[in-house]
N, C-alpha and C positions, 0 to 999 in steps of 0.2 A: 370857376375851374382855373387850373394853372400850369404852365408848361415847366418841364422839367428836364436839365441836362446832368447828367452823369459819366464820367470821362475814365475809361478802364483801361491797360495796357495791352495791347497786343500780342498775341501769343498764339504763330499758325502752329493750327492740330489740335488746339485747346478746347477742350467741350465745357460751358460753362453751364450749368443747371439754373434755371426761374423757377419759384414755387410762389403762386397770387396762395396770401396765404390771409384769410376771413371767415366772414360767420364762426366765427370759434362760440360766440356766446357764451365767453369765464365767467362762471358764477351763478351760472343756471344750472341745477341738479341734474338735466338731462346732459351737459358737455360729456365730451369721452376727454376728461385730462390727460390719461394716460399717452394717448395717440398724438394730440398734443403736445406732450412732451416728446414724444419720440419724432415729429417733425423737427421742435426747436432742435434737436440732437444732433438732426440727419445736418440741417443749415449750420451747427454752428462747427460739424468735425470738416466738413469737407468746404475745404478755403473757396474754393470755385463754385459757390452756390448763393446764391441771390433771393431778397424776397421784397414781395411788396404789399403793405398792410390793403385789405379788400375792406376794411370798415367791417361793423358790428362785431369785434374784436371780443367786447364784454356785453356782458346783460343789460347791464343799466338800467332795470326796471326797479321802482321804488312804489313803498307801500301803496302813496295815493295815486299810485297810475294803475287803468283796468287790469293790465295783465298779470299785475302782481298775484303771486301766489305764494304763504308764507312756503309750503312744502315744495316748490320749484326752485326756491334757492338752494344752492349749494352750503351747507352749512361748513366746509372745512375752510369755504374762501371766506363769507358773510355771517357770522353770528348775529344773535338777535342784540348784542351788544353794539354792536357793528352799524345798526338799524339809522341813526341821525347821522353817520358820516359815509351814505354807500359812497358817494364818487370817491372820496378820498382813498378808502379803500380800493377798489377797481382800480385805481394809478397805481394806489401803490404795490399790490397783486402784480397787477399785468406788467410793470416796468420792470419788478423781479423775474419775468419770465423773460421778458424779450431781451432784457439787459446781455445776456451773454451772445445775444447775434443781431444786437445793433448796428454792429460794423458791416454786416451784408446787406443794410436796409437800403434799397434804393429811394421810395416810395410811400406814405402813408395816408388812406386817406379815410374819408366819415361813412358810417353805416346810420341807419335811420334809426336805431338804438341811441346812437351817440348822440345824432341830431336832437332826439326826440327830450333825454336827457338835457340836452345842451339849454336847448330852448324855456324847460321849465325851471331850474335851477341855474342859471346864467352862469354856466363857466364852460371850458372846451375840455373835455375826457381826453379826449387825442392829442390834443397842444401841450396838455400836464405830462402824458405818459412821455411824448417826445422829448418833452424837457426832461424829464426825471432817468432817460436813459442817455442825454449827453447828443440828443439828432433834431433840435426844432426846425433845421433845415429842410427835413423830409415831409414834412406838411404838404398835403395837394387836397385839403377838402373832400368835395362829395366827387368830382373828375376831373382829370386833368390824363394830360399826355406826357411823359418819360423816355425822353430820350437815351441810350444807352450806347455811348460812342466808344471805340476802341481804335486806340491811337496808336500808329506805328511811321517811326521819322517822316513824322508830318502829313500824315497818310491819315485819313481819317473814316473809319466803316460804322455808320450806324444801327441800331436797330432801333426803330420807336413802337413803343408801347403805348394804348388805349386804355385806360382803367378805371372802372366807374362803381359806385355798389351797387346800379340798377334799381328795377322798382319791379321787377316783374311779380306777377302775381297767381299764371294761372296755373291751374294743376297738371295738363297734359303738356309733355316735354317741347309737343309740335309750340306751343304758341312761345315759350323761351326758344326754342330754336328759329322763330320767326323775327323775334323780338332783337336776336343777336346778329339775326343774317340782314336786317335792316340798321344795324350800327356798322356793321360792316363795309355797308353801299352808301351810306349817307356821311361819313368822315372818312375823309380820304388821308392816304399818306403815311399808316401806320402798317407792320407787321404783326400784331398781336392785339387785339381785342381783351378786353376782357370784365364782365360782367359780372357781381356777387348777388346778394339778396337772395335769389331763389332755392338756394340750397341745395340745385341739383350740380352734376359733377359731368358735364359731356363740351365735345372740343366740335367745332367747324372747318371743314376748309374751303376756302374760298379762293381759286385762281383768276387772278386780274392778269390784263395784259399792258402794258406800256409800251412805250418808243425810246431807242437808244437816243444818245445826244444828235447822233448824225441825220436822224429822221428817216433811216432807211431800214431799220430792222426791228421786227417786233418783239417783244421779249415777255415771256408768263411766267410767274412765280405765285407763290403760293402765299395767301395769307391765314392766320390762325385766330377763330375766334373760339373764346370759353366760358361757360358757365362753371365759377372756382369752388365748387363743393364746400362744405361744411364740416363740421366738429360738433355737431347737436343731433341729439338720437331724435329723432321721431316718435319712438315709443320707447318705455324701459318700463321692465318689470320690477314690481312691485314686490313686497310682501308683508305679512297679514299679523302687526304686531300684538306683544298683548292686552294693550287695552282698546285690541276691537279697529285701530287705522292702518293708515299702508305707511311704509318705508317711506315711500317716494310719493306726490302729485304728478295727475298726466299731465302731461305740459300740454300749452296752447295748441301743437301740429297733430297731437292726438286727438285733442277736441275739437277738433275743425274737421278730424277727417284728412290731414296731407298723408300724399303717398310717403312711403318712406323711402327715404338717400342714403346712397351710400356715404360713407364718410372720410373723410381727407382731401389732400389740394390735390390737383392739377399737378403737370410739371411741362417744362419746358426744355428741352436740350439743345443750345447754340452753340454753334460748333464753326471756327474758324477756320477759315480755307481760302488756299491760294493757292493758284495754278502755276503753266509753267511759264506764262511771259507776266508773274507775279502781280496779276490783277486778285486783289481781295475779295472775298465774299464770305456772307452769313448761311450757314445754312442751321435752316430751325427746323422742329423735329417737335410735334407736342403728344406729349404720354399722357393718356385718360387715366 
């Protein structure tokens, strides 16, 4: 894991938007690209919007791994020509997507895709894409903590972030929400949580209480944990070409039976505030 500082300017009134932005899975037949793109859109028109990679970015499944499926790939990103160089391809795909809101990246880190990839074919998907967009800075692996400080003459307010791609697994939302209200109580010291892998798309609040510097007054705030939704359909319809196959293969969440998710990130809305004897604060706000 690795800790990570990012230093913003101060601006009271300013509402700054987070989108934990993962599970996209580019390059699987089942992705919704379109939606996809209309995220990258949303991050790159409006200057005040922030994101941070949640891992399993791309498919990265190849021929000799079980999941492969010829009909689950995407044939508009992956051609059958394409077949001896996926990662290269995948970099170069995904670097053309993210390139025009590189500049909002705080964060990036591995999905168990990436890993999975990584491991059999010895190179880093995630290390090339950040190189290839101009940020190798933003690397944090599989979890790490992101600090998000806003500076004003010497004044400093933090926000810190928890981000992980998680491993959860099970099909009822109780046990990811069990899953995330135990990251929450066992790492202290963050305001944001935040969980991928699962695919589902739901937020926590969680009030903690601490003690002022002076050790006489108790203070409760709130903290957010989320499971950051996906960009992978669960099921997609098919249809019935003419020599007898379908359009599309069911992807793996079909054939296992997963419930289906809704689809898109998270968001977050920080909002700077200062009162009248000009003490700072954050207030965070998370949209399901």
């Amino acid at each position: 894991m690795r800790l990570r500082r990012v230093e913003l300017p101060w601006e009271t009134g300013r509402t700054w938007t987070l989108i934990p932005l993962g599970d996209v899975h580019f390059g699987s037949a089942n992705c919704d690209v379109a939606l996809f793109d209309e995220v990258i859109a949303e991050i790159r028109e409006d200057p005040y919007t922030l994101w941070i990679g949640m891992g399993d970015m791309v498919e990265a499944i190849a021929p000799n791994d079980k999941r492969w499926q010829a009909g689950g790939i995407d044939g508009r990103i992956l051609s059958m020509a394409d077949q001896d160089r996926i990662g290269d391809v995948f970099v170069e795909k995904m670097a053309d997507k993210l390139r025009p809101i590189a500049d909002k990246l705080l964060s990036y880190g591995d999905g168990n895709h990436e890993e999975t990839f990584n491991t059999h074919y010895y190179t880093n998907l995630s290390v090339r894409i950040l190189d290839a967009i101009g940020r190798p800075e933003c690397y944090t692996g599989w979890a790490a903590g992101t600090e998000v400080v806003f500076n004003a003459s010497g004044s400093r307010t933090a926000l810190p972030i928890w981000h992980e791609h998680g491993w959860q697994a099970g099909r009822k939302d109780g046990a990811k929400v069990n899953n995330l209200d135990d990251l929450m109580g066992y790492i202290e010291g963050f305001r944001i949580y935040l969980y991928g892998h699962s695919h589902a798309r739901l937020m926590k609040v969680k009030t903690k209480l601490t003690v002022d510097g002076s050790w006489r007054k108790l203070k409760a705030f709130d903290c957010y944990g989320a499971l950051t939704g996906s960009f992978l359909r669960t099921r997609q319809l098919a249809e019935l070409t003419g020599d007898g196959t379908l359009t599309s293969a069911s992807g793996y969440a079909e054939r296992k039976g997963y419930p289906t998710t809704s689809l898109g990130p998270i968001r977050f809305l920080i909002t700077l505030r200062r009162n009248g004897n000009g003490v700072r604060s954050l207030e965070v706000r998370g949209v399901q």
